[in-house]
C-alpha positions as CSV (number, residue, x, y, z in Angstrom):
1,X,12.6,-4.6,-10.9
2,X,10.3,-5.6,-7.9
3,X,9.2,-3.1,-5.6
4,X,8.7,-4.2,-2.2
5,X,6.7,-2.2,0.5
6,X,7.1,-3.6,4.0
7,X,4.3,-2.4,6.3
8,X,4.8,-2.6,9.6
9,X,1.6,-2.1,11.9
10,X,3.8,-0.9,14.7
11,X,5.0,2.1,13.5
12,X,2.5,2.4,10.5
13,X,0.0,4.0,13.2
14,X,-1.9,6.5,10.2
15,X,-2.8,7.0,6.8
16,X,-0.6,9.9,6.4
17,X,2.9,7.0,7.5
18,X,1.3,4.8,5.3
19,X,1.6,6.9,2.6
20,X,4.9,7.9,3.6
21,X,6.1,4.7,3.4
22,X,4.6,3.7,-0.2
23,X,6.5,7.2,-1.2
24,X,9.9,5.5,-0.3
25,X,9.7,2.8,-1.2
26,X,8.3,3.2,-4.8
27,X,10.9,5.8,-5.0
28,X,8.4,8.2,-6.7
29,X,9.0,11.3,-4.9
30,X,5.6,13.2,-6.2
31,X,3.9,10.8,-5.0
32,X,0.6,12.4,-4.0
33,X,-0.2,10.9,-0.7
34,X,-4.0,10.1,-1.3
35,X,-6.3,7.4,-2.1
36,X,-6.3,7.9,-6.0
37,X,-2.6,9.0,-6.0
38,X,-2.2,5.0,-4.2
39,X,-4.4,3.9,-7.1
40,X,-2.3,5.4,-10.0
41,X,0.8,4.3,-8.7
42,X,-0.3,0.9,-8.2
43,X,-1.6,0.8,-11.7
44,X,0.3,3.0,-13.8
45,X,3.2,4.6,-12.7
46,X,5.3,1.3,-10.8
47,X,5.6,-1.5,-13.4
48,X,5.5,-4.1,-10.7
49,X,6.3,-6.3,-9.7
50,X,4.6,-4.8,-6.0
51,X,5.1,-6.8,-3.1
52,X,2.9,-5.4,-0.1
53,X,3.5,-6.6,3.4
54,X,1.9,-5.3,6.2
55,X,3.4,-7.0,9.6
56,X,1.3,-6.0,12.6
57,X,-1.7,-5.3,10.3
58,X,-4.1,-6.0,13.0
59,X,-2.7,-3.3,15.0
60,X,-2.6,-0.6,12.2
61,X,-6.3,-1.3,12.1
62,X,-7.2,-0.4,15.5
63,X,-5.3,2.5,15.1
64,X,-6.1,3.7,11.8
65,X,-9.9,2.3,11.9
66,X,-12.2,2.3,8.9
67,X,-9.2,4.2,6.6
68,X,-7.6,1.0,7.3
69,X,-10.3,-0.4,5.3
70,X,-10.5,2.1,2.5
71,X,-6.3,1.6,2.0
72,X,-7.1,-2.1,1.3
73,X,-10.0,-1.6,-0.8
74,X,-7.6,0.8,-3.1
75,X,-5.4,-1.9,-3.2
76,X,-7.7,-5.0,-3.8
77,X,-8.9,-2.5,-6.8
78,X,-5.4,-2.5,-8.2
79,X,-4.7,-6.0,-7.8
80,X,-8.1,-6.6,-9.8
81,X,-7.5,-3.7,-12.2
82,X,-4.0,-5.0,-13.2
83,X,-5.3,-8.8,-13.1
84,X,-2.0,-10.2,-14.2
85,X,-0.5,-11.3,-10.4
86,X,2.0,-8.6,-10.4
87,X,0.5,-6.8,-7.4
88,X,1.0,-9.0,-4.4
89,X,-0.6,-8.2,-0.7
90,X,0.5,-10.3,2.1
91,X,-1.1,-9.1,5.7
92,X,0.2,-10.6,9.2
93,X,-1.5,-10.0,12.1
């Protein structure tokens, strides 16, 4: 079953909502609400697969700033980690 994670910059205005909203909708209620926690869950925990789409994006930069960066970089690792396509990141500014 595909999990989808819609992002929405306007509302998604820190690292600690973004996490909040991977929590829910992964479904993964110890879900540990850091950077490697993201990483394990991406990788080893959801079986994909993981949709990622992050409306706004441009505007969750600004406000979350260089975290902004670090969430993606997590992300991109996973993608690359699981290599088979079943992590999929979509951002709309």
């Amino acid at each position: 079953m595909a999990t989808t994670v819609n992002l929405d910059g306007n509302i998604i205005d820190s690292e600690t909502l973004f996490h909040t909203a991977f929590r829910d909708a992964s479904g993964v209620e110890w879900y540990g609400g850091n950077l490697d926690a993201l990483f394990d869950l991406m990788v080893g925990v959801v079986s994909g697969p993981i949709n990622i789409v992050w409306t706004n994006a441009a505007r969750s930069r600004s406000t979350i700033g260089e975290r902004f960066d670090r969430l993606l970089t997590v992300i991109f690792d996973a993608i690359a980690y699981r290599g088979d396509g079943s992590i999929n990141l979509r951002l709309e500014s």
